[in-house]
TORTI-578850 format. One record per residue (C-alpha): residue number from 1; residue in three letters; chain; x, y, z. Coordinates in nm, 3 decimals, padded with zeros to 5 digits. Layout:
BEGIN
+-----+-----+-------+---------+---------+---------+
!   n ! res ! chain !       u !       v !       w !
+-----+-----+-------+---------+---------+---------+
! NUM ! Ala !     A !       X !       Y !       Z !
...
+-----+-----+-------+---------+---------+---------+
***
This chain:
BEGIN
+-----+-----+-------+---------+---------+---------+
!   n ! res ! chain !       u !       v !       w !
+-----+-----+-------+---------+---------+---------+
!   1 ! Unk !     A !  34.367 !  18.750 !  00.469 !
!   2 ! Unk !     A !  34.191 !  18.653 !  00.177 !
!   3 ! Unk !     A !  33.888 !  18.819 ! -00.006 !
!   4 ! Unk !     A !  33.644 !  18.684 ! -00.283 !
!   5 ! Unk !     A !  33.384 !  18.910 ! -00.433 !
!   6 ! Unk !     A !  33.024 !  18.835 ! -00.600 !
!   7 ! Unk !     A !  32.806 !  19.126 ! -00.773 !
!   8 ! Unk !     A !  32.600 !  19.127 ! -00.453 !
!   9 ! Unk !     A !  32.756 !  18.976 ! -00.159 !
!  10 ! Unk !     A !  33.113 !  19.037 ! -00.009 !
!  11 ! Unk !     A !  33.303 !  18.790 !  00.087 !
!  12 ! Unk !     A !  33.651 !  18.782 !  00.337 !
!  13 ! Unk !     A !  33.795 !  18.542 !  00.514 !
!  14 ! Unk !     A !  33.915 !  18.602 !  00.849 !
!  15 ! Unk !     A !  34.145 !  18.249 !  00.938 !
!  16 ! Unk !     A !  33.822 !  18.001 !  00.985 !
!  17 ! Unk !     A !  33.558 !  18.269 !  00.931 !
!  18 ! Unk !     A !  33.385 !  18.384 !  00.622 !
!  19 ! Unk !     A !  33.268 !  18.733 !  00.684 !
!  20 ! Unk !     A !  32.942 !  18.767 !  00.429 !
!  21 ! Unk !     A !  32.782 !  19.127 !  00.349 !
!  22 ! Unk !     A !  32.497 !  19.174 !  00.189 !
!  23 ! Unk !     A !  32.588 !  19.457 ! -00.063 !
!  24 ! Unk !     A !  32.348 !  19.672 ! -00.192 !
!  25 ! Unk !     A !  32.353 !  19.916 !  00.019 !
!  26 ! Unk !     A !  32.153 !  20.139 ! -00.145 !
!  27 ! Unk !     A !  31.792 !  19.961 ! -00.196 !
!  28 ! Unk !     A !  31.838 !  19.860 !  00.253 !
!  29 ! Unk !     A !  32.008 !  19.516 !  00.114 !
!  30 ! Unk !     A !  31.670 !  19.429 !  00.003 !
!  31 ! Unk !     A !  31.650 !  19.046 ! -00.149 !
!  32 ! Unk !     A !  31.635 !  19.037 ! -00.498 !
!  33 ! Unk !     A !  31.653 !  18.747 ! -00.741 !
!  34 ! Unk !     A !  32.009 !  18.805 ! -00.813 !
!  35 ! Unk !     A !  32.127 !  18.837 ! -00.447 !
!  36 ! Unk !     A !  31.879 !  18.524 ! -00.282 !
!  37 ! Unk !     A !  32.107 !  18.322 ! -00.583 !
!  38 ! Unk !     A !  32.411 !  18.454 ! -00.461 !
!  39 ! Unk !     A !  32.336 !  18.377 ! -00.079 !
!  40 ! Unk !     A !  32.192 !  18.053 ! -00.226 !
!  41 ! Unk !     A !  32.539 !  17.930 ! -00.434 !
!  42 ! Unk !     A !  32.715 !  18.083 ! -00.125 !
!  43 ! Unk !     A !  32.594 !  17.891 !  00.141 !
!  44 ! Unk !     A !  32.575 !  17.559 ! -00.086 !
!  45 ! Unk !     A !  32.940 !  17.573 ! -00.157 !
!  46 ! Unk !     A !  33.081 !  17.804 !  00.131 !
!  47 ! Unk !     A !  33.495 !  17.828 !  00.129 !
!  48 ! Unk !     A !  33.636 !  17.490 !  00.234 !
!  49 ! Unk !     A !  33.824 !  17.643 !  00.487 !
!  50 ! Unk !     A !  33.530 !  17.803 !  00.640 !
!  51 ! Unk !     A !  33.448 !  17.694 !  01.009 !
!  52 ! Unk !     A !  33.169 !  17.930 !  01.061 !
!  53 ! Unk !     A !  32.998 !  18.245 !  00.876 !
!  54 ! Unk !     A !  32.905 !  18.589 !  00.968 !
!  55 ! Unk !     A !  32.659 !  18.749 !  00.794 !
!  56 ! Unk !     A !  32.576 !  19.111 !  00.796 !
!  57 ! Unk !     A !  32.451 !  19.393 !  00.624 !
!  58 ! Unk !     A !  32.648 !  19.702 !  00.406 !
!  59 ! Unk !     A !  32.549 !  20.044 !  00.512 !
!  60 ! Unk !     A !  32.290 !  20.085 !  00.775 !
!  61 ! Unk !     A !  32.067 !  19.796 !  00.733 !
!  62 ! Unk !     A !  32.076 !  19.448 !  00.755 !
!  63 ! Unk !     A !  31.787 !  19.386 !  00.483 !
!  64 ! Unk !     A !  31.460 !  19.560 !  00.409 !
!  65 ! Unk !     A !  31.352 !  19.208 !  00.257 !
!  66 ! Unk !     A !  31.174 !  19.134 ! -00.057 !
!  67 ! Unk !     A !  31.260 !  19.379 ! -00.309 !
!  68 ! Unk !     A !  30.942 !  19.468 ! -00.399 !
!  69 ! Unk !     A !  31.094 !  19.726 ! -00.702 !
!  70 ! Unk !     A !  31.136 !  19.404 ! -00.915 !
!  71 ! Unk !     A !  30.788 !  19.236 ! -00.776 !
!  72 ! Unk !     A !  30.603 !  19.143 ! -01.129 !
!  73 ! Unk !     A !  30.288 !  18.958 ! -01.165 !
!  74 ! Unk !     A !  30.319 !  18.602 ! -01.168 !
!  75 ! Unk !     A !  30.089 !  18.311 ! -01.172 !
!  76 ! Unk !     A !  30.090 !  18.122 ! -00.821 !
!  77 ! Unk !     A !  30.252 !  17.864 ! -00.942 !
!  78 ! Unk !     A !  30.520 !  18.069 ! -01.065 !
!  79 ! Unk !     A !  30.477 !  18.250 ! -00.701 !
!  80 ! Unk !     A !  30.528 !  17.891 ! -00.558 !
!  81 ! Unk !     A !  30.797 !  17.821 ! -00.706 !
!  82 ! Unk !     A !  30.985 !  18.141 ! -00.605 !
!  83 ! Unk !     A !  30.916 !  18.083 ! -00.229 !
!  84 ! Unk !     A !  31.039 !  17.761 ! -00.278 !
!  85 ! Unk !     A !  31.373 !  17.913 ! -00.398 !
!  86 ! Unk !     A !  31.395 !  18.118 ! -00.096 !
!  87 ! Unk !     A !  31.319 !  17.818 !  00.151 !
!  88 ! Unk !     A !  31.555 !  17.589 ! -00.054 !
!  89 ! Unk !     A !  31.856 !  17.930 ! -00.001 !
!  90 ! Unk !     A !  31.798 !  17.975 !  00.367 !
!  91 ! Unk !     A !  31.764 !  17.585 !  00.419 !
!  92 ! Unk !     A !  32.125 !  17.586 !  00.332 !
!  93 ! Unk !     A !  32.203 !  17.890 !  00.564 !
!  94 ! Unk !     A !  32.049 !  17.711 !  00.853 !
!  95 ! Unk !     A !  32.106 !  17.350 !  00.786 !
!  96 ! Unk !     A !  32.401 !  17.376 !  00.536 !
!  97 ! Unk !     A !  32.661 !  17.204 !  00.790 !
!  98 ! Unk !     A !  32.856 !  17.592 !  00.921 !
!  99 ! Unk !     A !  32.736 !  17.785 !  01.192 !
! 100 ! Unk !     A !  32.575 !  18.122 !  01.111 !
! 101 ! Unk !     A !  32.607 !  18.418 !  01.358 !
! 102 ! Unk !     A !  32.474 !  18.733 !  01.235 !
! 103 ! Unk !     A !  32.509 !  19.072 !  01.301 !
! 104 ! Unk !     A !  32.180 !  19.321 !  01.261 !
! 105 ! Unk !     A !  32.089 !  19.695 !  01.251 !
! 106 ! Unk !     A !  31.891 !  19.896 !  01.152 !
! 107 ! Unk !     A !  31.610 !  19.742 !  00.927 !
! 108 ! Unk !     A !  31.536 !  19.356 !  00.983 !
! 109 ! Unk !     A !  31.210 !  19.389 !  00.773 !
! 110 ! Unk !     A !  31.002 !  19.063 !  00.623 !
! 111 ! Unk !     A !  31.246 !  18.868 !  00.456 !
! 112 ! Unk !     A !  31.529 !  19.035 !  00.591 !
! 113 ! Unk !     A !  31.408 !  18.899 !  00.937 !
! 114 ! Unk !     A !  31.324 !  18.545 !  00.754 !
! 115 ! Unk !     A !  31.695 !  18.524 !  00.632 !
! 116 ! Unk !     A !  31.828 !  18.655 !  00.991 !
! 117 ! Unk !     A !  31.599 !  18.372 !  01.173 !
! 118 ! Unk !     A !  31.768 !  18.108 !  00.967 !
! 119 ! Unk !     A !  32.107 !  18.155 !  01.144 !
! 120 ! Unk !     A !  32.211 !  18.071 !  01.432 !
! 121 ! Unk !     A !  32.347 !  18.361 !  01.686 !
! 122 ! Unk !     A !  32.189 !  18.725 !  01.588 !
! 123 ! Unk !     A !  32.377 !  19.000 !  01.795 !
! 124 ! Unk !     A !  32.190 !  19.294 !  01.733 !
! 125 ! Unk !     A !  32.268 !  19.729 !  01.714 !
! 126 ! Unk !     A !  32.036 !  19.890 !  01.887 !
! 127 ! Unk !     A !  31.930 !  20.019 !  01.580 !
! 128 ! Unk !     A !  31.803 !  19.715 !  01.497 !
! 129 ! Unk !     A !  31.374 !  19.729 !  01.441 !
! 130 ! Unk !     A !  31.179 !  19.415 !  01.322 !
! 131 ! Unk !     A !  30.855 !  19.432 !  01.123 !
! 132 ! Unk !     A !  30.657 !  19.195 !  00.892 !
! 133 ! Unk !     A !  30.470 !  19.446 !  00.682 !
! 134 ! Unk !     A !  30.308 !  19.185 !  00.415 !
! 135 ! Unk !     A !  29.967 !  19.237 !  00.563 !
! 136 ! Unk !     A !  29.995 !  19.619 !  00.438 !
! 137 ! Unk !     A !  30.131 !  19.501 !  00.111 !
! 138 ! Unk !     A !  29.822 !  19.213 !  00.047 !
! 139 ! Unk !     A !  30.081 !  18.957 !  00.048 !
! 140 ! Unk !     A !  30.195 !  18.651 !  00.318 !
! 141 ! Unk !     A !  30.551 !  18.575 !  00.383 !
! 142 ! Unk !     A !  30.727 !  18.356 !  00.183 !
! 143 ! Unk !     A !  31.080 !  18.239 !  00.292 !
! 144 ! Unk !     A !  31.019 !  18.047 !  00.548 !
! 145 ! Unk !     A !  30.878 !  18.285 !  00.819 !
! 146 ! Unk !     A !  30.586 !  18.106 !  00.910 !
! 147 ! Unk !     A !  30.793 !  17.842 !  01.061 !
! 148 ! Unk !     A !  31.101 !  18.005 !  01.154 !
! 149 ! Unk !     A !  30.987 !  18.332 !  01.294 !
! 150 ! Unk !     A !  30.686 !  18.184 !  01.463 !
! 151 ! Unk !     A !  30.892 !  17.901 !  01.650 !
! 152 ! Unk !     A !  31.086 !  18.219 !  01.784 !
! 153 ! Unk !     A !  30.801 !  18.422 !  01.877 !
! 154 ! Unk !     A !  30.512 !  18.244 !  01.874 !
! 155 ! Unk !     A !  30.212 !  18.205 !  01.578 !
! 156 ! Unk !     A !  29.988 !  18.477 !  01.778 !
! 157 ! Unk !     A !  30.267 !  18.759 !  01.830 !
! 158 ! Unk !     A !  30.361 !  18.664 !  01.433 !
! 159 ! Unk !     A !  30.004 !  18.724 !  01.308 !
! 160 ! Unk !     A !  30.025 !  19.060 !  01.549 !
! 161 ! Unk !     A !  30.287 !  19.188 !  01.309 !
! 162 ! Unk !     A !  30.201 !  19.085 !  00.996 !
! 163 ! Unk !     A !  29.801 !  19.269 !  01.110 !
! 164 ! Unk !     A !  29.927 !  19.530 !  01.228 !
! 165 ! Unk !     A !  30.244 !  19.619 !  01.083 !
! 166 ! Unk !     A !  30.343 !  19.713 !  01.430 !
! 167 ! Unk !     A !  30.766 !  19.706 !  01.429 !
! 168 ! Unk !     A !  30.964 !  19.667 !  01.751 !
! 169 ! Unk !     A !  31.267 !  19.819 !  01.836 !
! 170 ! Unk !     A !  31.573 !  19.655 !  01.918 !
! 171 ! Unk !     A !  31.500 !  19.605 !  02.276 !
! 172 ! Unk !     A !  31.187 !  19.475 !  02.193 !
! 173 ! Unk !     A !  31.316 !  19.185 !  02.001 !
! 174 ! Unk !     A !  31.551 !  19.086 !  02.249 !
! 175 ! Unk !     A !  31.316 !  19.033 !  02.480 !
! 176 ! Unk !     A !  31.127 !  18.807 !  02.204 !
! 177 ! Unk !     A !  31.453 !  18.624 !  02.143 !
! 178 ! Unk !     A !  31.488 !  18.774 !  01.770 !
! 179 ! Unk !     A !  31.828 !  18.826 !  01.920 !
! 180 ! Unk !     A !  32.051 !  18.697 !  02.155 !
! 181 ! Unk !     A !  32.315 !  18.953 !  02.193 !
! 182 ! Unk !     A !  32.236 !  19.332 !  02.186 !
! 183 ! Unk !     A !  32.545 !  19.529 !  02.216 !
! 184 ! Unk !     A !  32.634 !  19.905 !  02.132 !
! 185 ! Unk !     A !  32.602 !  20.121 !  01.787 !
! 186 ! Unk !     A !  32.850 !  19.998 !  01.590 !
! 187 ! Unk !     A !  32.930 !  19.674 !  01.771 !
! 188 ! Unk !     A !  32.739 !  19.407 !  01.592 !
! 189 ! Unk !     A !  32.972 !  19.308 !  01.325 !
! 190 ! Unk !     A !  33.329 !  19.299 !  01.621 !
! 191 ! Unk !     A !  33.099 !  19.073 !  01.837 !
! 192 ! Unk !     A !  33.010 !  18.842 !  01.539 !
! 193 ! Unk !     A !  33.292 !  18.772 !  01.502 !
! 194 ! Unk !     A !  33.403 !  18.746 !  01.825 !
! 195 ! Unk !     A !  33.105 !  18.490 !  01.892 !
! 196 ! Unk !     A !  33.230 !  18.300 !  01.534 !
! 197 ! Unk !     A !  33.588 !  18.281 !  01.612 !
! 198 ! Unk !     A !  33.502 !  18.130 !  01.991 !
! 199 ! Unk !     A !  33.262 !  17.869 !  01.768 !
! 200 ! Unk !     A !  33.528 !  17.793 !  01.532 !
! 201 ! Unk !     A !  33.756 !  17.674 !  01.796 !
! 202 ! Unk !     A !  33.475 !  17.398 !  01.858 !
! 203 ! Unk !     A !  33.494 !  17.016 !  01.691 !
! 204 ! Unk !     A !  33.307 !  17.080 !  01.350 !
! 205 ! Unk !     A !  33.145 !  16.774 !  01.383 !
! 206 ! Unk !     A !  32.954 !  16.861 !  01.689 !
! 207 ! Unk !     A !  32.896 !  17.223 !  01.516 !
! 208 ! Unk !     A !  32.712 !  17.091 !  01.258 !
! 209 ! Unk !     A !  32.550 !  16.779 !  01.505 !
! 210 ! Unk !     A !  32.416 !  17.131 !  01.698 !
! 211 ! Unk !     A !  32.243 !  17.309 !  01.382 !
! 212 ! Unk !     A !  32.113 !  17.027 !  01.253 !
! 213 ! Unk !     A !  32.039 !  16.778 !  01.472 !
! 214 ! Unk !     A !  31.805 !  17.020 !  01.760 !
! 215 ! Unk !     A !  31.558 !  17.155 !  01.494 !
! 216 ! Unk !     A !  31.471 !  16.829 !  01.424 !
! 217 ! Unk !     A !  31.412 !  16.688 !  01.727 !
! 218 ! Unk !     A !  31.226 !  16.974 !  01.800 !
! 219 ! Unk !     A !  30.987 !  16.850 !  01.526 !
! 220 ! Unk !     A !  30.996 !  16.527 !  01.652 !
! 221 ! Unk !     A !  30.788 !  16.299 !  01.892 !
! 222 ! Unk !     A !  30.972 !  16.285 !  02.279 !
! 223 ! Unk !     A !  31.046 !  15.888 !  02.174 !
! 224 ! Unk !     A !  31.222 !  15.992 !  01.856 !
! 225 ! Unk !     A !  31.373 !  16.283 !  01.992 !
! 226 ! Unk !     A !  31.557 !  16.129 !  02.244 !
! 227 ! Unk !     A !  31.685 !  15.807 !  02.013 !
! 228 ! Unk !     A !  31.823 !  16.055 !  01.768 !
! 229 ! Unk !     A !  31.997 !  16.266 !  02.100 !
! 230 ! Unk !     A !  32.187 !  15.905 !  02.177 !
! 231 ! Unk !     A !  32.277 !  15.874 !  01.813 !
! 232 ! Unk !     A !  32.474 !  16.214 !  01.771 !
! 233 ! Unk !     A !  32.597 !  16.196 !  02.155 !
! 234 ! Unk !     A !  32.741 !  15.836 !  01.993 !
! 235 ! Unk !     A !  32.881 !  16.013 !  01.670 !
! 236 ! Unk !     A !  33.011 !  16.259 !  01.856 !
! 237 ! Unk !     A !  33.131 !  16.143 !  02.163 !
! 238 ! Unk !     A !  33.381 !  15.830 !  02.014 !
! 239 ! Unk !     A !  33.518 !  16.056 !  01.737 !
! 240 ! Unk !     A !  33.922 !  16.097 !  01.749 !
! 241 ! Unk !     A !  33.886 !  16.491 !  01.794 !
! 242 ! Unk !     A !  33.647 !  16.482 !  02.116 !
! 243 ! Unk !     A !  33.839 !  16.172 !  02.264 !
! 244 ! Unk !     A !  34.169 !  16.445 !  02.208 !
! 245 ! Unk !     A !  33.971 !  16.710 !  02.341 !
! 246 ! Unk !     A !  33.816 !  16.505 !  02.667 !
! 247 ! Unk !     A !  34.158 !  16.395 !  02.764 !
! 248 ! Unk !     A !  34.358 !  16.700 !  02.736 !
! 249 ! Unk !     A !  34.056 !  16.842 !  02.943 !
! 250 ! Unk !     A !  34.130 !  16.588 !  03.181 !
! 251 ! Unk !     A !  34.459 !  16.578 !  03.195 !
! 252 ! Unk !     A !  34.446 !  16.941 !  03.285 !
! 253 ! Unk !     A !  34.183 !  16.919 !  03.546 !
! 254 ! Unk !     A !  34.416 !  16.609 !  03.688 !
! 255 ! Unk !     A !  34.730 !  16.867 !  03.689 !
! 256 ! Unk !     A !  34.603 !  17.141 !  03.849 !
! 257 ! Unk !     A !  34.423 !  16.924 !  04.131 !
! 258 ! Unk !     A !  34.733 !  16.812 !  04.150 !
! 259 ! Unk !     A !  34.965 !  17.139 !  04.168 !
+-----+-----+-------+---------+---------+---------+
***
């Protein structure tokens, strides 16, 4: 087993998995500039024997989001620019080629939730309570909520939270699909990497075909949508590793039939 630490982020490896905590316990693993540049050169350049990533939270939170502590003034296009750091760091979470499953509790606040929607499987503690308080603090979201959150949820139950403040409970979320696991206290992180270590046994190139390929079809027409589905079932399907996989499958099948 082999570790690798930042200032902000651990870092283990587990065979094929990169286990990634957000460190500061202390401020709820809220996002400063130092930490979004750590997740940032993480996720750019993960391990190269990483096959998928679990991400999770030190102490009882996953992240209370923007660290607001370090907020200064700034011009908007200096305010532009930032958002466009955080959208460029969790475009390389989502879309950076490695699956993503991360484990929540307790607070999953603003951009703590905006990080958490960029992966792919969230198994949540029960815990776990969402909230998008920038209506309270005169400010809109910034890394990537608006189209990651909302696609989840919806734009009308997104605007209900960020109005109202209103935070829902672990429960809650699952029903709104902010999750797809909810397990026991304590159990977040185990099943993680549970889920990871059953996705690392898949061919990475249909891993990465999965996260990158369906949220853009999603954003495309039917038409296009369904010539980019032939393209990856064609990358995928007449690579050496599925034609392996299809015929020990079948081979299998054939011997047991058989037996």
């Amino acid at each position: 087993m082999s570790t690798q630490s930042y200032a902000l982020l651990s870092v283990e490896m587990r065979g094929a998995v990169a286990v990634v905590g957000l460190n500061r316990p202390e401020k709820r693993n809220a996002i400063n500039d130092p930490l979004i540049d750590e997740i940032c050169a993480f996720f750019a350049s993960p391990p190269k024997d990483a096959r998928v990533v679990v991400l999770h939270g030190h102490g009882p939170h996953f992240s209370a989001g923007l660290d607001l502590a370090e907020h200064r003034d700034r011009e908007a296009f200096e305010v532009m620019m930032h958002s466009q750091k955080w959208h460029r760091t969790f475009h390389h979470v989502q879309m950076g080629g490695l699956p993503v499953v991360s484990a929540l509790k307790g607070a999953v606040v603003g951009g703590g939730l905006e990080l958490a929607t960029s992966t792919h499987v969230r198994v949540a503690e029960p815990s776990t309570f969402y909230a998008l308080p920038e209506g309270q603090r005169g400010i809109f979201v910034g890394g990537g909520g608006s189209v990651r959150i909302a696609r989840i949820i919806g734009a009308g139950r997104m605007a209900e939270m960020m109005l109202t403040g209103h935070a829902y409970n672990a429960q809650e979320g699952q029903g709104m699909g902010l999750s797809h696991h909810l397990v026991g206290e304590g159990e977040a992180l185990p099943k993680a990497v549970e889920l990871a270590e059953r996705i690392a046994a898949n061919a990475p190139l249909t891993n990465y075909a999965i996260i990158n390929a369906l949220p853009r079809i999603a954003d495309m027409s039917q038409g296009d949508g369904l010539f980019a589905e032939s393209l990856m079932a064609a990358m995928t399907q007449t690579s050496p590793e599925a034609k392996n996989r299809m015929r020990a499958f079948l081979e299998g099948k054939a011997a047991k039939a058989g037996s």
